[in-house]
C-alpha positions in Angstrom: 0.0 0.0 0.0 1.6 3.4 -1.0 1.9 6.6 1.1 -0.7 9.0 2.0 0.4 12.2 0.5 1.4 15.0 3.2 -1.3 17.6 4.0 -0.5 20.9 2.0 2.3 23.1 3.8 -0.1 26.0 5.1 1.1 29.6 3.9 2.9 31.5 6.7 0.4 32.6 9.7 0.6 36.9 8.3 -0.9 35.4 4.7 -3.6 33.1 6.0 -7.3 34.4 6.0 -8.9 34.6 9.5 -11.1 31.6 10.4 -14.6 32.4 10.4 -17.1 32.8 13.5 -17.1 29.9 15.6 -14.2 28.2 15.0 -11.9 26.9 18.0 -8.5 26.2 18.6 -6.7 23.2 20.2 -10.1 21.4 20.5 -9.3 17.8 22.6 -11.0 15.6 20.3 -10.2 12.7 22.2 -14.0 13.4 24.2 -15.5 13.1 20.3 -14.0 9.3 19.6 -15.8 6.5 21.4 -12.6 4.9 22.4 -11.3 7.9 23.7 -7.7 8.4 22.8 -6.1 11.0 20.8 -4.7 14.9 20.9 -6.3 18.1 20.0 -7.4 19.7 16.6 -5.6 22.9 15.4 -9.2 24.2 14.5 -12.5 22.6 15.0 -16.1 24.1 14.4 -19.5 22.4 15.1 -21.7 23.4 11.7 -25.8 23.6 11.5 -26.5 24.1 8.2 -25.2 23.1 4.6 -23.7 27.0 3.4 -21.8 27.0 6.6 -19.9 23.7 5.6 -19.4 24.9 2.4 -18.1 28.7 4.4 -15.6 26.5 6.5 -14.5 24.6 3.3 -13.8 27.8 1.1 -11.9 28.9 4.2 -9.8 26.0 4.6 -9.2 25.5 0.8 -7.4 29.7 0.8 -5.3 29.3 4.4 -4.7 25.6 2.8 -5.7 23.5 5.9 -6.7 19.9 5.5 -9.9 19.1 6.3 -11.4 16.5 8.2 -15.1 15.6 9.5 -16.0 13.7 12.7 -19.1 12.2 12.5 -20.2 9.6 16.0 -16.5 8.5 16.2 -17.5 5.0 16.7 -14.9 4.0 14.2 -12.3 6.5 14.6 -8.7 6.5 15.7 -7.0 9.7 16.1 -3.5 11.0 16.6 -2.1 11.0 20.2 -0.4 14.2 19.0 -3.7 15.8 17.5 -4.9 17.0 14.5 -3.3 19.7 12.3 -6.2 21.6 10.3 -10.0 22.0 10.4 -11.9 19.2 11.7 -16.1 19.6 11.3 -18.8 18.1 13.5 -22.2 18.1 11.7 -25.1 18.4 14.9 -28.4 20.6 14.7 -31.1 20.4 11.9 -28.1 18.1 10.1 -29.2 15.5 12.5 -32.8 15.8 11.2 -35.4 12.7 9.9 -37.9 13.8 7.5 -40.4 11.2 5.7 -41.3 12.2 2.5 -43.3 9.6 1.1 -41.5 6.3 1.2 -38.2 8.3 1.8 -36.5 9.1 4.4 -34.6 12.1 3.9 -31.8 12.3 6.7 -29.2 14.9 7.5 -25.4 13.7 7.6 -25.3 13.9 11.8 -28.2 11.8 11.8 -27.2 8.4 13.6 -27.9 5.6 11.7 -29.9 3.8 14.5 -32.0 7.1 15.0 -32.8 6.5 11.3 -33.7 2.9 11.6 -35.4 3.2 14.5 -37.7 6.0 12.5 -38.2 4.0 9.5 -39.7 1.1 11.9 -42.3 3.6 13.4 -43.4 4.8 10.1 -43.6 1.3 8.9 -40.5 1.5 6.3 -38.4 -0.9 5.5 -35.5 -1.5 4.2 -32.7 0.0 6.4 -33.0 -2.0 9.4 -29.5 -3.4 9.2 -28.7 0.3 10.7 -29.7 -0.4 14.0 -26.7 -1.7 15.4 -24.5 0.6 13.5 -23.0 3.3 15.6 -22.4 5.7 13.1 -24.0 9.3 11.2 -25.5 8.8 7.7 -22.6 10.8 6.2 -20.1 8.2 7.8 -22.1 5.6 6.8 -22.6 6.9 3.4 -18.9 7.3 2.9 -18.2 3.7 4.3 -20.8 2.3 2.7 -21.7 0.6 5.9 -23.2 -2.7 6.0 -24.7 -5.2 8.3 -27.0 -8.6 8.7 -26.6 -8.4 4.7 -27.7 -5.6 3.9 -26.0 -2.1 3.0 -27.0 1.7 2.2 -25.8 1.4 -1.2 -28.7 -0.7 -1.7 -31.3 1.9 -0.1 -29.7 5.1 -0.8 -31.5 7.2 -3.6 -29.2 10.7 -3.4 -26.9 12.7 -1.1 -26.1 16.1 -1.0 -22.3 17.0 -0.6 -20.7 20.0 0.1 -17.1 21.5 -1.2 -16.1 24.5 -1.4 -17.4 25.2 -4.2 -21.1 24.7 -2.8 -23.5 22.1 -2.5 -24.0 19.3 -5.3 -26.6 16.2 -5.5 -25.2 13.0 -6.6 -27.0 9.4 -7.5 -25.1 6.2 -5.9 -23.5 5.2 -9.0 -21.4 8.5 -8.8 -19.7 7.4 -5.5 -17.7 4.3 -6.5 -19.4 2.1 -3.7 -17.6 -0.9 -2.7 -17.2 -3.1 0.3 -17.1 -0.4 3.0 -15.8 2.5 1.0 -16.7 5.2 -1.4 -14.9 7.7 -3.7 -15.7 10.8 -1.3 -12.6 12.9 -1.1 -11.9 14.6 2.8 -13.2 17.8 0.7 -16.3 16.3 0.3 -19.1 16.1 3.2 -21.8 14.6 3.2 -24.7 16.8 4.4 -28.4 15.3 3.7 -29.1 11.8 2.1 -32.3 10.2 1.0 -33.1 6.2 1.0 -35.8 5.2 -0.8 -38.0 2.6 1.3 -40.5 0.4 1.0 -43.8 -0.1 3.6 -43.8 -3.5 6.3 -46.4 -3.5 9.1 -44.3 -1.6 11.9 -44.9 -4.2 14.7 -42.7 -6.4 12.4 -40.3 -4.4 11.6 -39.8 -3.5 15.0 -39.5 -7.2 15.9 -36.9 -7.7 13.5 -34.7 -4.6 15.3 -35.6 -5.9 18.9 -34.1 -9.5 17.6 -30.7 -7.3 15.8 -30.6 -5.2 19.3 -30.4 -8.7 21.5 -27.8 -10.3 19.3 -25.8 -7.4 19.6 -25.5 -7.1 23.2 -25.1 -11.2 23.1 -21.9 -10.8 21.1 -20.4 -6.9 21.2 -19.3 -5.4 24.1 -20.9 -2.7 25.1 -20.7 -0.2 28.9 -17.0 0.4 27.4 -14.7 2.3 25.5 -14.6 0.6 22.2 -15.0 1.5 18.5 -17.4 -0.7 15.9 -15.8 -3.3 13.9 -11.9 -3.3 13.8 -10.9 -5.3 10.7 -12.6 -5.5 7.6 -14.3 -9.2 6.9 -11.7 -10.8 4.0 -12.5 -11.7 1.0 -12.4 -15.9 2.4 -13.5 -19.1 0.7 -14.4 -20.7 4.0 -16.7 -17.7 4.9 -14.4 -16.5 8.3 -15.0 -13.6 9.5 -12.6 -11.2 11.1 -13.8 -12.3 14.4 -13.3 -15.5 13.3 -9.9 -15.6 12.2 -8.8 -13.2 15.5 -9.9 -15.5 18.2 -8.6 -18.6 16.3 -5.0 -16.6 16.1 -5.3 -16.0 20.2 -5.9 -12.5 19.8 -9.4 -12.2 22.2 -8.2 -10.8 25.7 -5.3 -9.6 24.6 -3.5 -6.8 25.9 -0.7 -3.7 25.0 -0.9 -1.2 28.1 -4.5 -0.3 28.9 -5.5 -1.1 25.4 -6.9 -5.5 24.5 -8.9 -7.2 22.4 -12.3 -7.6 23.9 -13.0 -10.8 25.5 -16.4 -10.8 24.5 -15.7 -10.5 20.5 -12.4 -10.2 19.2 -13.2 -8.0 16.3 -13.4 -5.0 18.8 -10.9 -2.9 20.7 -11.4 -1.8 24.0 -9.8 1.0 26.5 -9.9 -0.6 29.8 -8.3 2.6 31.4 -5.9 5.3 29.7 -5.2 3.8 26.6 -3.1 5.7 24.0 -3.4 5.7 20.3 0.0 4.4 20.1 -1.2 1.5 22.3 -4.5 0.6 20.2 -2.6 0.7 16.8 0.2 -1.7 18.6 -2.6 -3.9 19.2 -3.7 -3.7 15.8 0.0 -4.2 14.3 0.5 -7.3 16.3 -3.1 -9.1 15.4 -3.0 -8.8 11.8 0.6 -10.4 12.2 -0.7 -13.3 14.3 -3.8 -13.6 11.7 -1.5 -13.5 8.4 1.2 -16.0 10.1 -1.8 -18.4 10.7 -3.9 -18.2 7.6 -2.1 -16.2 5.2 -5.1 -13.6 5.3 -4.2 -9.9 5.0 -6.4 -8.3 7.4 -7.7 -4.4 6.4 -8.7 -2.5 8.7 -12.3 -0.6 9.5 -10.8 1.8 11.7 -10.1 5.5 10.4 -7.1 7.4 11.0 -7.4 11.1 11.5 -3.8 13.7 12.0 -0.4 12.4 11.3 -0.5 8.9 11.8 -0.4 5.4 9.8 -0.7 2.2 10.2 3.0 0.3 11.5 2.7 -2.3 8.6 2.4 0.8 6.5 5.2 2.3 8.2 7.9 -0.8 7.7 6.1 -0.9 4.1 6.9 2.1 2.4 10.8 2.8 5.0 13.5 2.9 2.4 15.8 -0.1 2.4 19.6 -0.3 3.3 
């Protein structure tokens, strides 16, 4: 896997534009990830409304600051050291659900369970692998999340994105949907989304989420600091899942400083006290080792980065040789 490119070198502080209203500086994000680990972010501004995402972009773009948008941070793993740029949290009306006709219309802070839970009191269908999803729509959008086999590629009719050059609609088959990713750029946020739904007697429906909720808490850990899924499910000819493949290599309970594999499920990560970043991606470094020397499966991982940080197998990747 090759390098991420470096953020753009920001022009010196007398040439950069002012940030608008609102913004803050040295914001501890680590309070916005679920696991809880992680520095500060240079700038950080909660948003309300689409032209004010597209204000902060255009902003960022001319002082040349990367851009980066937090959404629940159930899947998020961010720099010990923080976060150099702007990073955006969508909340307000952009958390709204609105039924138009079989639709749902959703804004991007609008968490995914919120929006299956909805669809089941209004007797749509269609989205109910969502429930157990701990995500926004424009995280899940730009994931392309997926569960109990179903995904939003499958249900999602539009979204409406934001640059800095405004807002744009675009149809699914613009977005390069594949297992758990998209073509959306860190330019690019996700602001409203619509799913196209069909009608189901709501009693059943919400049977069908009461029975998703009680597997969950059968399975996942939950009462702790954890993010969702950690690895990827591989491509595998036996059908093994992540999980699978984890606790066959040893991996569930496992430990690095306050940082271990859950006991409950090895697919998830949990801070059992004051777990670093450094300590979680350790973790991570030394499962997918155990899991390739085993099986000979190359593990991917769910978890997004966020400042200046990689992956170590993508550090000893790309070092330069002797």
């Amino acid at each position: 896997m090759s390098a991420r490119p470096p953020p753009p070198s920001p022009p010196p502080a007398s040439d950069r534009p002012p940030p608008p209203p609102g913004v803050e500086a040295d914001y501890p994000l680590a309070r916005l990830s679920t696991v809880r680990t992680g520095g500060p972010a240079s700038h950080f501004a909660r948003v309300h409304d689409p032209a004010q995402v597209a204000e902060l972009l255009r902003w960022a773009r001319a002082a040349r600051q990367p851009v980066s948008v937090v959404g629940s941070g159930s899947n998020l793993l961010i720099a010990d050291e923080g976060v150099a740029g702007l990073v955006i949290k969508l909340e307000g009306p952009l958390a709204s659900i609105e039924r138009e006709g079989l639709r749902l219309v959703c804004g991007g802070a609008a968490r995914l369970p919120a929006v299956a839970a909805r669809a089941a009191q209004l007797g749509l269908a269609g989205i109910e692998f969502g429930v157990n999803i701990p995500g926004t729509v424009g995280g899940a959008v730009r994931m392309n999340a997926n569960a109990y086999g179903g995904q939003l590629a499958q249900v999602l009719e539009w979204v409406e994105v934001a640059t800095h050059a405004g807002l744009s609609r675009r149809a699914p088959d613009e977005l390069g949907f594949s297992y758990r990713s998209s073509n959306l750029g860190p330019g690019e946020v996700v602001v409203r989304a619509s799913f196209a739904l069909g009608e189901r007697p709501s009693a059943e429906i919400k049977a069908v989420l009461a029975d998703m909720r009680a597997r969950r808490r059968a399975a996942q850990p939950s009462g702790i600091k954890t993010f969702g899924s950690t690895f990827k499910n591989p491509d595998d000819e036996g059908g093994r899942t992540a999980g699978m493949l984890l606790e066959a290599a040893g991996l569930r309970g496992l430990r690095i400083g306050a940082a271990r594999f859950s006991p409950k499920h090895a697919n998830f990560i949990e801070n059992t006290g004051s777990a670093s970043t450094a300590d979680i991606l350790a973790l991570l470094h030394e499962g997918r080792r155990r899991v390739r020397e085993r099986f000979g499966i190359e593990l991917e991982p769910e978890v997004q980065l966020l400042g200046e940080v990689s992956f170590p197998w993508q550090e000893s990747s790309n070092r330069p040789g002797p």
